[in-house]
C-alpha positions in Angstrom: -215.9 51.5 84.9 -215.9 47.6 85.4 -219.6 46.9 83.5 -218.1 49.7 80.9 -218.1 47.5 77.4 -215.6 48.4 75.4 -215.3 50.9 73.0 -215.4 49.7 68.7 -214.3 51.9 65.8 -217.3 51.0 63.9 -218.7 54.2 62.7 -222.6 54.6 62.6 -222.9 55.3 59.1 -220.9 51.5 58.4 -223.6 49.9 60.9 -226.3 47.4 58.7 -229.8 48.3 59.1 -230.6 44.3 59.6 -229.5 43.4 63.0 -228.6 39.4 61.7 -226.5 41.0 59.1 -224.8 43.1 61.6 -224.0 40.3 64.0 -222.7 38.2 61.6 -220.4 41.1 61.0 -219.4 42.0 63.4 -219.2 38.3 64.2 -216.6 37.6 61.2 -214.6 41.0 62.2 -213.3 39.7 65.3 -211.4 37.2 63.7 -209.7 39.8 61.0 -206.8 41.7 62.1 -206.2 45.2 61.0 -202.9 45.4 58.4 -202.3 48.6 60.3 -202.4 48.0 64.0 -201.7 44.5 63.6 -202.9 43.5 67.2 -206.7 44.5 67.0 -208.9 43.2 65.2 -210.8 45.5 62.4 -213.7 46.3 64.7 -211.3 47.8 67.5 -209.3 49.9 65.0 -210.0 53.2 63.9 -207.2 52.8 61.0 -208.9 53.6 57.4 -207.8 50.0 56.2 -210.0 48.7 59.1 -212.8 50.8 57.8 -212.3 49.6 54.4 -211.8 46.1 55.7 -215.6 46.3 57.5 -217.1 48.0 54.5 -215.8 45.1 52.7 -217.4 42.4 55.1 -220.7 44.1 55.0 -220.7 44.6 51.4 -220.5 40.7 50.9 -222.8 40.2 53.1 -225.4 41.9 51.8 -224.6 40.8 48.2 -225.2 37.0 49.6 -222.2 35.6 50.7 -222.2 33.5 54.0 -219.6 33.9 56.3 -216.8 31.4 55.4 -217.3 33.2 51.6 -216.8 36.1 53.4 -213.4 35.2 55.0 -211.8 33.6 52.0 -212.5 36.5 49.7 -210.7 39.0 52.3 -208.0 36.3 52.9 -207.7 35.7 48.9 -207.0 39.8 48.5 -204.9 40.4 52.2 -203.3 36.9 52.9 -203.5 34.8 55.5 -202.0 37.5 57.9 -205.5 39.1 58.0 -206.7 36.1 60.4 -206.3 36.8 64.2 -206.2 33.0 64.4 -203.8 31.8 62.0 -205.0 28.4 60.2 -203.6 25.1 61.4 -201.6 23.7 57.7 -198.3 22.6 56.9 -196.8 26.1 56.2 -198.0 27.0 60.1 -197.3 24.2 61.8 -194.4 26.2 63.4 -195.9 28.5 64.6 -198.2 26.6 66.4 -195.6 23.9 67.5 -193.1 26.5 69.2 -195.0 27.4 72.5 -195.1 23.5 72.9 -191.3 23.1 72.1 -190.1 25.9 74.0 -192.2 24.5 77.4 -190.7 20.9 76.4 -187.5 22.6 76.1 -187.7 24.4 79.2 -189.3 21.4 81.4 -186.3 18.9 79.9 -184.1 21.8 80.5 -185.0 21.7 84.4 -185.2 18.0 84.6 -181.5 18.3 84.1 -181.0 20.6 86.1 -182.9 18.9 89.2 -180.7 15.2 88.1 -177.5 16.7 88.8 -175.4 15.3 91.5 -173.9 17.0 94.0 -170.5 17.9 93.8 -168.0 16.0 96.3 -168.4 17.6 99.7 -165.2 19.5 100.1 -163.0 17.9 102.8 -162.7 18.9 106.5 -159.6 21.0 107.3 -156.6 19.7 108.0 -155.0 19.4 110.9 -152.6 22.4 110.5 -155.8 24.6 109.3 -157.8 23.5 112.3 -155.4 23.9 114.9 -155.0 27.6 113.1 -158.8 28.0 113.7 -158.4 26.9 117.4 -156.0 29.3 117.9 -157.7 32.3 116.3 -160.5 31.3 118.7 -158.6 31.1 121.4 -157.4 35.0 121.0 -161.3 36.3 121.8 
């Protein structure tokens, strides 16, 4: 089970008959997430937008397109929400920024936490309270 590779929802009759065609295929379809699924991409999913989605691919490819031609025509008809790895732009920037933020967040946060002062030690007993002690000691 540990050398077992995993298992893709490519079907056999999708598969190109030119093996540099089919890497680059497969190649492009790890990057595009299936609409359906949402957290695999379209060669992992056996969802029938995913098979659409890798007909697509291989039908640009074999009509010419190279791969970037490939992944701008499926992003131009799905949106950028088809990329695994969303694109680093303005509109994003967010999204990529907040992991960052939150650790900042979190490491100021403790360095806060670490800089407090002690509160005063509380003071020793009183005489009255101590001589109360004594006494209950006494008693054993």
């Amino acid at each position: 089970m540990l050398v077992a590779a995993p298992a893709f929802a490519v079907q056999p009759d999708e598969v190109l008959k030119d093996p540099a065609l089919e890497a680059r295929a497969r190649h492009i379809s790890e990057g595009l997430r299936c609409l359906v699924c949402q957290n695999q991409s379209i060669d992992d999913s056996d969802a029938p937008l995913a098979k659409d989605l890798r007909v697509i691919v291989r039908e640009r490819l074999t009509a010419g397109d190279d791969d970037k031609q490939v992944v701008d025509y499926v992003v131009a008809r799905y949106g950028e929400f088809v990329l695994l790895r969303p694109v680093l732009a303005w509109h994003t920037l967010l999204l990529w920024l907040t992991p960052l933020l939150a650790v900042l967040l979190g490491g100021f946060g403790i360095w806060r936490l670490s800089r407090r002062r002690p509160s005063e030690k509380p003071a020793g007993l009183s005489a009255d309270e101590q001589a109360e002690v004594d006494a209950l000691l006494d008693r054993r």
